[in-house]
Each structure stands twice: as structure tokens, then as C-alpha cells.
C-alpha positions in Angstrom: 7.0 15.7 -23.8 5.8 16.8 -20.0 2.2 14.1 -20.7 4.6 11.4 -20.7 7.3 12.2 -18.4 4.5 12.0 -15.1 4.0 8.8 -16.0 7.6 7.5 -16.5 8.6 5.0 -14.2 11.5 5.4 -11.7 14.0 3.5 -13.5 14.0 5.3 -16.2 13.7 8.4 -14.9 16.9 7.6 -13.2 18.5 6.4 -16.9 17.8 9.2 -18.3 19.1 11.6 -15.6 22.1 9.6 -15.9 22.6 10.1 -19.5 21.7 14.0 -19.3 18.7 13.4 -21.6 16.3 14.6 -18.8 16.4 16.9 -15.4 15.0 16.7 -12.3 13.6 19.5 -12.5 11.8 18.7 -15.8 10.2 15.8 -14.8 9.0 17.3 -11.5 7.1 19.8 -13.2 5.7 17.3 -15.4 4.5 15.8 -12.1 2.9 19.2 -10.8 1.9 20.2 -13.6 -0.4 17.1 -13.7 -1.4 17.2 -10.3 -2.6 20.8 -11.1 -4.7 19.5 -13.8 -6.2 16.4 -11.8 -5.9 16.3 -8.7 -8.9 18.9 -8.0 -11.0 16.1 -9.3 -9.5 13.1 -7.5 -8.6 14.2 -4.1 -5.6 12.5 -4.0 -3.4 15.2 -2.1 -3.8 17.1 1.3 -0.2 18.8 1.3 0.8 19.8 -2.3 4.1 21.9 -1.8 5.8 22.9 -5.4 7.9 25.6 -4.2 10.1 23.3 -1.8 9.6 20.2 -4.6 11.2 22.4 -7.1 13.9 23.8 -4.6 14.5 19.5 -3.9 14.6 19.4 -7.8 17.3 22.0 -8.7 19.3 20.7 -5.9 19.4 17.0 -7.5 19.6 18.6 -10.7 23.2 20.0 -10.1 24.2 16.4 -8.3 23.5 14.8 -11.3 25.5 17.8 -13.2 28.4 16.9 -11.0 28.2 13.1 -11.4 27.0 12.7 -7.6 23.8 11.4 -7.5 22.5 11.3 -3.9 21.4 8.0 -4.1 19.1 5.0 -6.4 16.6 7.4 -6.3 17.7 10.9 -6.7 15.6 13.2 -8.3 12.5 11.2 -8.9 9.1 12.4 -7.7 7.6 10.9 -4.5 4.8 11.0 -2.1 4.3 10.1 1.5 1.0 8.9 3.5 -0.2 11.4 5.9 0.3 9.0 8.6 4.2 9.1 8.4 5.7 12.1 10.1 7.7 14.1 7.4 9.4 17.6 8.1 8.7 20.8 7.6 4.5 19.5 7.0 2.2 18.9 9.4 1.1 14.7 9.9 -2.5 14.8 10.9 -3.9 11.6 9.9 -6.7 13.1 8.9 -7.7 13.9 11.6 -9.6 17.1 13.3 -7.9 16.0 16.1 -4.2 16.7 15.9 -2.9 20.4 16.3 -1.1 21.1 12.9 0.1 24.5 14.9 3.5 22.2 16.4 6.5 21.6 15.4 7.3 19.1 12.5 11.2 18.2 12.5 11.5 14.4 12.3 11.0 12.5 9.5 9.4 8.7 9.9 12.3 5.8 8.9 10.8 5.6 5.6 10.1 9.0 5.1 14.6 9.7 6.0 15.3 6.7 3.9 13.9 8.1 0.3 14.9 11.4 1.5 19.0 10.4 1.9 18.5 8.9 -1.4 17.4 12.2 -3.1 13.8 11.5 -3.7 11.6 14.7 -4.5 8.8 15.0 -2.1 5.4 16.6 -4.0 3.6 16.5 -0.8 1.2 14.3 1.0 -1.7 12.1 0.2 -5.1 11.6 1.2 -6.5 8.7 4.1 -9.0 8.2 6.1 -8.7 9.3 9.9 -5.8 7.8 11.6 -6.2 5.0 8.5 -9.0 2.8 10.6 -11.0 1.8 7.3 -11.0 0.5 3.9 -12.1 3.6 2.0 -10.2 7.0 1.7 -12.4 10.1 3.3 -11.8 11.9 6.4 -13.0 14.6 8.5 -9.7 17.0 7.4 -10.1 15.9 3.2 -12.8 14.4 2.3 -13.6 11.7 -0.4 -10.9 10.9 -3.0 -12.3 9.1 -5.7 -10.8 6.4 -7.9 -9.0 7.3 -10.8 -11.0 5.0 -13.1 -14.4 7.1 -12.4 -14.2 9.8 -9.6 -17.6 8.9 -8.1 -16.3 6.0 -7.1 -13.8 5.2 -4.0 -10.1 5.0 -4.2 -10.0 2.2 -1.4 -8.0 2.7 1.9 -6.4 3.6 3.7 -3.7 4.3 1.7 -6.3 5.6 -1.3 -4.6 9.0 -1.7 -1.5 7.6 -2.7 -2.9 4.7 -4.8 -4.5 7.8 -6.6 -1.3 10.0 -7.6 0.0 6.4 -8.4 -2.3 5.5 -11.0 -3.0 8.8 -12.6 0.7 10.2 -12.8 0.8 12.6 -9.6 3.7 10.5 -7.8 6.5 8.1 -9.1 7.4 6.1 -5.7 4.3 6.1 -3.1 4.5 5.6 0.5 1.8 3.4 1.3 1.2 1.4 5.0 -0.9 -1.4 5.5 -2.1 -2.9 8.9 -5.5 -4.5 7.6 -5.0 -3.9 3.7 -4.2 -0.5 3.4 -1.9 -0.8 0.6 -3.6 -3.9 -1.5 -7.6 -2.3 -1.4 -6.6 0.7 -2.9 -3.9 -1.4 -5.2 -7.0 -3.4 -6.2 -9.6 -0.9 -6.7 -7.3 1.8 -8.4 -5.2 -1.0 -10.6 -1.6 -0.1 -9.3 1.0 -2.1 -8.2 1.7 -2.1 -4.2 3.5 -4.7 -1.8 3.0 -4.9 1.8 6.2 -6.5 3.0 7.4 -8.8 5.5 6.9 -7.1 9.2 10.0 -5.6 10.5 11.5 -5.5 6.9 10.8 -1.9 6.2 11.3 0.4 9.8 8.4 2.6 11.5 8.1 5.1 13.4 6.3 5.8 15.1 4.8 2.3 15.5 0.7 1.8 14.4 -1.8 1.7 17.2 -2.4 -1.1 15.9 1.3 -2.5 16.7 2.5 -5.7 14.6 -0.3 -5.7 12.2 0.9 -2.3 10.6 3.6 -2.5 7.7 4.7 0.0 5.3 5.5 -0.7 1.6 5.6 0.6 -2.0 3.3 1.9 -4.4 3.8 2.2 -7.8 3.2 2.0 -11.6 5.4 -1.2 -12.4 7.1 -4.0 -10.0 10.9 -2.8 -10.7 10.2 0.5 -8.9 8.8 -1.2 -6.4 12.0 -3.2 -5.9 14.3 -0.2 -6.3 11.8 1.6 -3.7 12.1 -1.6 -1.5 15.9 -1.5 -2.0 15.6 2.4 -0.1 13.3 1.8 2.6 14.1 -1.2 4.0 17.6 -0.1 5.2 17.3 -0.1 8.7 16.7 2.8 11.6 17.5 2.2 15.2 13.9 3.9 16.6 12.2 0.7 15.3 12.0 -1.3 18.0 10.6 -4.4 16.2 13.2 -4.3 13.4 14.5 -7.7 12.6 17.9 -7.6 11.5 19.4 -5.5 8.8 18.8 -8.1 5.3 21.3 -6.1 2.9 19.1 -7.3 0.0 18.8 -5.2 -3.6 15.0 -6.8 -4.0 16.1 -5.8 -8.2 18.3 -9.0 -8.0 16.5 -11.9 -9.5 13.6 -9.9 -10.7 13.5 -10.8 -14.0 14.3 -15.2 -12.9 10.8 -15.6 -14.0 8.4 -18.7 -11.8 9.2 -21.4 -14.0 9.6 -24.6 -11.1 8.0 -22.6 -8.7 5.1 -24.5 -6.4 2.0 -22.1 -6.1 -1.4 -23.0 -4.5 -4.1 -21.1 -5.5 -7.4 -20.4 -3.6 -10.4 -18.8 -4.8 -11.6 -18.1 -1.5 -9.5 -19.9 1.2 -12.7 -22.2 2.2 -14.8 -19.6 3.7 -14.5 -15.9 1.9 -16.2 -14.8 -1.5 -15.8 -13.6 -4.7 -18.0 -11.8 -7.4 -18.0 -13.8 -10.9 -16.6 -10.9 -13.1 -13.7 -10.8 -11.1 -13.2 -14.1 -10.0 -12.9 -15.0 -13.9 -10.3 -12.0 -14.3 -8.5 -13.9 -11.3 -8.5 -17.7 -12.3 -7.3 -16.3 -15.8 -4.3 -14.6 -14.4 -3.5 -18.0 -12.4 -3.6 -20.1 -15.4 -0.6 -17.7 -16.9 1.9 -18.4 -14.3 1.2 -22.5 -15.3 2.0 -21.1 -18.7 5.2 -19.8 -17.8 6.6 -23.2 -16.0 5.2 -22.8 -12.8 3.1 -25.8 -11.1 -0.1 -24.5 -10.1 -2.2 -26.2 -7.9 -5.8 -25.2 -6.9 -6.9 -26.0 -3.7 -10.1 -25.3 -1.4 -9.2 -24.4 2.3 -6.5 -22.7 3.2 -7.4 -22.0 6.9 -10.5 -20.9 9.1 -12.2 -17.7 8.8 -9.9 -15.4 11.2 -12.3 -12.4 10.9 -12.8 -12.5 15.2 -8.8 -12.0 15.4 -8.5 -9.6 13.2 -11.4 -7.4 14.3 -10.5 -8.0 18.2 -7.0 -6.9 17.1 -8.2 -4.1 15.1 -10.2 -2.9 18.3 -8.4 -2.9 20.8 -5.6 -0.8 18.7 -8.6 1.7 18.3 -9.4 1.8 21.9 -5.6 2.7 22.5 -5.1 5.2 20.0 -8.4 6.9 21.5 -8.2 6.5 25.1 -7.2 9.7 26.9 -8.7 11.7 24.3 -11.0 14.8 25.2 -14.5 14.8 24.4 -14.3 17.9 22.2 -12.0 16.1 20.4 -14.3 12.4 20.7 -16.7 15.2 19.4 -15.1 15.5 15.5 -14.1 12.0 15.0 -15.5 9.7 12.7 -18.7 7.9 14.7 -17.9 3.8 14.0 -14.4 4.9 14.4 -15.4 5.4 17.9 -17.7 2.3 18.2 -15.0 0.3 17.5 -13.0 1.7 20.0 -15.1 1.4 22.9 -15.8 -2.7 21.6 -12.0 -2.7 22.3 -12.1 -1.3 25.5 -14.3 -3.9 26.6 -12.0 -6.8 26.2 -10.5 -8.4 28.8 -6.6 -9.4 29.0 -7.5 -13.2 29.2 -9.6 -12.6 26.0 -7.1 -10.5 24.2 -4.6 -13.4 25.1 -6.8 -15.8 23.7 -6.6 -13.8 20.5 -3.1 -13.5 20.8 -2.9 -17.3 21.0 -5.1 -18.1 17.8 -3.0 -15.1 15.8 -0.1 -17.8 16.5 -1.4 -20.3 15.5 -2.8 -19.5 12.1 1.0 -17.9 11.7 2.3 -21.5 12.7 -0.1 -22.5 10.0 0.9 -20.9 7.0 4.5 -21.2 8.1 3.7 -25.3 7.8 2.4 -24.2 4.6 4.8 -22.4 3.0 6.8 -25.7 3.5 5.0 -27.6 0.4 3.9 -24.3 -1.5 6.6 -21.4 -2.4 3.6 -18.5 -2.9 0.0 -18.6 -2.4 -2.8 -17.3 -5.0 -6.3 -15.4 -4.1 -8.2 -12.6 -5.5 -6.9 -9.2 -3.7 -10.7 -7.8 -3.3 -13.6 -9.9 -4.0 -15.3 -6.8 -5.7 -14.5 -4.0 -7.7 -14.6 -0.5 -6.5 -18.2 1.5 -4.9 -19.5 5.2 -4.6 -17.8 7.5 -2.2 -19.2 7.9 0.7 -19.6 4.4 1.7 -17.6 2.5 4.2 -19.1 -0.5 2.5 -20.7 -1.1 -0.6 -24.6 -0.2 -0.9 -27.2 -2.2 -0.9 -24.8 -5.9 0.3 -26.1 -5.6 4.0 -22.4 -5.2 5.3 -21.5 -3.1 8.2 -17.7 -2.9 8.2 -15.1 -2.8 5.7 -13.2 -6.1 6.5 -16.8 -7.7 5.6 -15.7 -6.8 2.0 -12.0 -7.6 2.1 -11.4 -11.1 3.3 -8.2 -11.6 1.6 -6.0 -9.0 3.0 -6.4 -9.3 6.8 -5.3 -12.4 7.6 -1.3 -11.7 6.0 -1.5 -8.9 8.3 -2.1 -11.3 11.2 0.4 -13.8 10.1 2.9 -10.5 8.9 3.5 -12.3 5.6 4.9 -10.2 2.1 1.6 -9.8 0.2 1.2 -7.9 -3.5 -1.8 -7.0 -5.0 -1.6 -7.2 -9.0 -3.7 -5.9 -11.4 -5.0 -8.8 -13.7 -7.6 -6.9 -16.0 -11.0 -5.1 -16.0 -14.6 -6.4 -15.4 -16.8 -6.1 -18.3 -18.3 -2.7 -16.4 -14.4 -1.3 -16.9 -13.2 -1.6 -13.6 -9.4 -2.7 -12.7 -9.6 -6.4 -10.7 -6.1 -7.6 -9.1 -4.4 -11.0 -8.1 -2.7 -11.2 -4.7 0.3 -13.2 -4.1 1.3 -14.0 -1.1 5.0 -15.6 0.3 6.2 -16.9 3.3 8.3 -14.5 5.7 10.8 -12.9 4.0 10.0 -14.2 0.9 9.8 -10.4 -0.1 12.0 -11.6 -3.4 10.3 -14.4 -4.8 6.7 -12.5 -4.8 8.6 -9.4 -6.7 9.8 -12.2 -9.1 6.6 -14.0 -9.8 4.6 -10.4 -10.0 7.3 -9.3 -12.2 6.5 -12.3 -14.3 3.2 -11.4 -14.9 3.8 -8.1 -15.3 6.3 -9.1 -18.5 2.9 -11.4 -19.7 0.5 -8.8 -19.1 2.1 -5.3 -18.8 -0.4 -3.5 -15.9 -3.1 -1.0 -17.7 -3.5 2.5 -16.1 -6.3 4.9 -16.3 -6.3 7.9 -18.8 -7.7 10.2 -17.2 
């Protein structure tokens, strides 16, 4: 029974507490148990903490004795991104730079939010340092590999928790995306993940890297992504950039289906690219949501390439999370990590204003968009996943990960609701992924038409 309990999704974990036909307890030793057996091989995990999980455990056990559940998710096993402060373990961002000898007694907003509602915390997962590229290996862990061949990369930053998604180690995944951090790692490992409107779900501390960073759900199947959505997005006073409180349950309307919807699909927005094998994968998935009553149109340019913004952005955020730092600790950081930095530090307030300015207006732009089309279509990664060890893949004459993610940067810039979908494997066996993309706040209506496909095409995990 414990093989398929890891790999039960939230909601019915939550059903079957409810009806007594399954503890807390038992299904988070399901979920250790396989992280004992896998996780040596993956990577996905640098905390792993069974003692207080199964402490967590007993105590939801005897809530749902009583008929008190703390919460939508009480009981079910979770995971949190070792950027997001948690208590009781240390946050270093995989970093040999931060002091894990300190004390850790906050939790991040979205961290407290899963935590008030009972969720089970296994421990915390793999990125890269301080989450500044594409690819999951750091100075503190290492390389975690995907779960569809372990020589291969997870993605990043958020690859440690794409991991334990894919291959049963976690049930709801805290993920945060400020270039694609959520949707790589969706895309290479074949998981479900949504990075949502800015401001909908609180940080805490903010990102470096300020209003590009948002924090979102990973998981196995869209609904526990809405339920998880439904947790951490109620609000928290320390985030300063908080829009007001919503009040939405994103599990409302989930299953409305796209039928009337209007959807413009690109390929590659005018100016990005696409390998054949999953391009094909891509286009296929498009053609089912015409299927099921939506009008689909394909079109060519969506807007110019904003690779300069994002990079400048992404730079100068780097520059600011390393500026004051000693040299001995300059001295065991990741070298382009510190490239990058310095090519931040060398622009200018009229240029980053400049920047600032064309950010704008490519948000203006989609916003004028999103007035004709309800969701936009592209590939989620124009490749499938590469070796470890590689902040880009061999042999392409790239030099920095963005180079091989075109689609997920510019929603950061524009702070738009973006999911990355899994839509099939390439003929080497490989998961590929759709990406749909909604207008601000449109956080529903990209559940609801990832949902649909979802219902067409139920999502395919690994069996490792």
C-alpha cells in the first residue's frame, strides 16, 4: 500500500483522512520511506528531518481523530525551497556563504501559511546558490539530477523540489520563480507548477531580485495546485508589495473546462526558438484545447526580444545581493554568479531607468493583449533536459541559462500567472511542457484551462 500512498495527490490524501481510511502518519512514512530509497540518487533534499515530520504527523493524526482538522491541508506531506526561511532549519540558499550556526525562528509567509494549515514539512530541497541560474547545483549540494535519468539536470532553480515532486518525495512543493524558477524545472522534470500573479502569494523576505521574484506551487496534478494556491495566497502584513487580500478558493471553477475561451498561440513569440521534437509535442497539445471548444488562434509576434531587460534586471539584483560581501566569502561563490554581479554594478541609474521604462512598456503591451486574447500559448522550454554540470547545454555555443529559456523571462518582467504543463515525451523519452500564460490575476482561468488538459491528457510521471 506505502508505493502508492507517496504518490497520492493532496486531495485525496485529505479524503481519505477524512473518512479514517488513511493516517497522517501512514502516508508520511510512505513519503520517507521513499525518499530513503531515492533520494540518494536524485539529490533532491538538503534538510531531510523524519523525526520532527513524524512528531507533525502524530499531531495531525489525533486532529483528524477529534474531527478538527487544522486546515485544507492538514496532514499532507510538503516541502519548502531552501530560499524561504523556515524554523527550526537553517536557509542557506545554497550557499557557502550564510552561517547555518544562527538562529532560525521565523518562517517565510508561505512557509506560516501551509504550516497554520497543518501541512507536514519533510524538509528542504535542493537549488542552486541564492537561485541565480536555470540548473539546480550549488556549492552546499551539489547536482540533483532529473528524475527521468539522473545524469541529467533537474532545471532550476527550484530543481530540488520539482524532483521530490515528480518522483513521490513531497505532495505540495514550494517553488519561487524570478526568471523561471518554477516552469524549467516543471518542464524538464514533467510536473505541474504555476508561478502566479506578483503580489498574489506574500514573501518574505523579498528576492534580490525585487518584483521579478514570485513564489508558487509544485505539484503532481493542477487541483493540488489550486488547493495549495488557496493556502498561500492568504495574505501576511511583512509583504510590502502585497496587493490586496483576493479571498479566492482557486478550486472554484476548475473543472468549467475552455470551451469559448480566446487563446493565441505562439511558437516562439517572433524571435525565440524551439527544437522540432518538442515543438511537435507543443503544437499537438494546442490543437486539444480547439478540441475542447476553445478558439485557437496561432499567431507570429508576440513582442520584441526583451532578453537586455531581463538580464540588466537580473544583474543588478546580483550586484545587490553581493555587494558588501567579504572576499573570503566572494572566494566560495559560484564564479559567473559573480560576473554577473559586477556587470550589474556597472550600470548607471539613467540606464537602469531606461530599463525600468521598457519593462513598462512590454507590461502595457501584453495588458493591451490580454484585451483580445483570454490566455496565451508557447512552449515552456525550447529543449528538453542536459547533463549535470552544465549551466547550458553542451556543445549549442550558449553562455547563460536565459539563452536556453526564452519563454519564461519575460512573464516575470510583465509579473503575469504562467504554468508550465507537461504535454508528452520526445521520441528520446524525455517529458516536454506547454506554458500558458493569463493576464494579471487571471490566476483562475490558467488553472481552468491546465485543468482541462489535464482531464484530456492526465500528466505522466517517471517510475523511478
Amino acid at each position: 500500500m506505502s508505493e502508492d500512498i507517496f504518490m497520492m495527490p493532496a486531495t485525496e490524501l485529505v479524503a481519505r483522512y477524512k473518512a479514517k481510511s488513511l493516517s497522517p502518519v501512514e502516508a508520511t512514512q510512505a513519503v520517507l520511506d521513499r525518499v530513503d530509497a531515492v533520494n540518494e540518487t536524485y539529490n533532491a533534499f538538503c534538510v531531510v528531518d523524519a523525526d520532527r515530520a513524524l512528531t507533525d504527523a502524530r499531531e495531525s493524526e489525533a486532529r483528524w481523530q477529534r474531527g478538527e482538522p487544522a486546515g485544507l491541508i492538514d496532514g499532507v506531506p510538503a516541502t519548502i525551497k531552501d530560499l524561504m526561511l523556515s524554523k527550526g532549519w537553517p536557509t542557506l540558499r545554497g550557499s557557502k556563504t550564510v552561517d547555518p550556526d544562527q538562529a532560525w525562528d521565523e518562517d517565510a509567509p508561505i512557509v506560516a501559511r501551509m504550516r497554520e494549515h497543518g501541512a507536514v514539512f519533510l524538509g528542504k530541497t535542493t537549488t542552486p546558490e541564492f537561485g541565480w541560474k536555470g540548473v539546480t547545483d550549488s556549492p552546499v549540494s551539489g547536482s540533483t539530477g532529473n528524475p527521468w535519468n539522473p545524469a541529467l539536470c533537474s532545471g532550476g532553480s527550484s530543481g530540488g523540489a520539482a524532483v521530490a515532486t515528480a518522483l513521490g518525495m513531497g505532495t505540495l512543493n514550494i517553488g519561487s520563480d524570478g526568471g523561471g524558477s518554477i516552469r524549467m524545472p516543471g518542464a524538464f522534470c514533467g510536473i505541474f507548477g504555476i508561478k502566479s500573479t506578483f503580489g498574489v502569494v506574500p514573501a518574505y523576505p523579498q528576492s534580490a531580485m525585487s518584483t521579478l521574484s514570485h513564489h508558487g506551487p509544485m505539484t503532481r496534478t493542477v487541483a493540488d495546485t489550486a488547493l495549495m494556491l488557496t493556502v498561500i495566497s492568504e495574505p501576511d502584513p511583512r509583504d510590502w508589495f502585497a496587493g490586496p487580500p483576493l479571498g479566492i478558493d482557486y478550486r472554484d471553477g476548475l473543472e468549467d473546462g475552455v470551451r469559448g475561451l480566446r487563446i493565441a498561440y505562439s511558437r516562439d513569440l517572433g524571435w525565440a526558438w524551439c527544437d522540432p521534437d518538442v515543438a511537435a509535442l507543443v503544437d499537438k497539445a494546442v490543437s486539444v484545447f480547439a478540441e475542447l471548444g476553445a478558439e485557437v488562434e496561432e499567431i507570429e509576434t508576440i513582442f520584441d526580444d526583451p532578453t537586455e531587460t531581463m538580464v540588466t534586471h537580473w544583474s543588478v539584483g546580483l550586484a545587490v545581493l553581493v555587494d558588501g560581501m567579504s572576499e573570503a566569502q566572494r572566494a566560495v561563490m559560484d564564479a559567473p554568479l559573480l560576473e554577473l554581479a559586477e556587470q550589474g554594478r556597472a550600470v548607471d541609474v539613467v540606464a537602469l531607468r531606461r530599463i525600468e521604462m521598457a519593462r513598462e512598456a512590454l507590461g502595457r503591451r501584453m495588458n493591451l493583449f490580454h484585451a483580445k486574447y483570454d490566455l496565451l500559448m508557447t512552449p515552456q522550454l525550447p529543449l528538453t533536459a542536459f547533463p549535470t554540470g552544465n549551466e547550458v547545454p553542451p556543445g549549442r555555443g550558449m553562455t547563460r541559462w536565459w539563452e536556453w529559456s526564452p519563454f519564461t523571462y519575460p512573464f516575470n518582467l510583465t509579473q503575469q500567472p504562467a504554468a508550465t504543463v507537461p504535454c508528452g515525451l520526445t521520441p528520446d523519452g524525455l517529458p516536454a511542457a506547454l506554458q500558458i500564460v493569463g493576464t494579471k490575476y487571471a490566476d483562475p482561468m490558467v488553472l481552468r484551462a491546465a485543468r482541462a488538459y489535464e482531464a484530456a491528457h492526465p500528466f505522466q510521471m517517471p517510475t523511478a
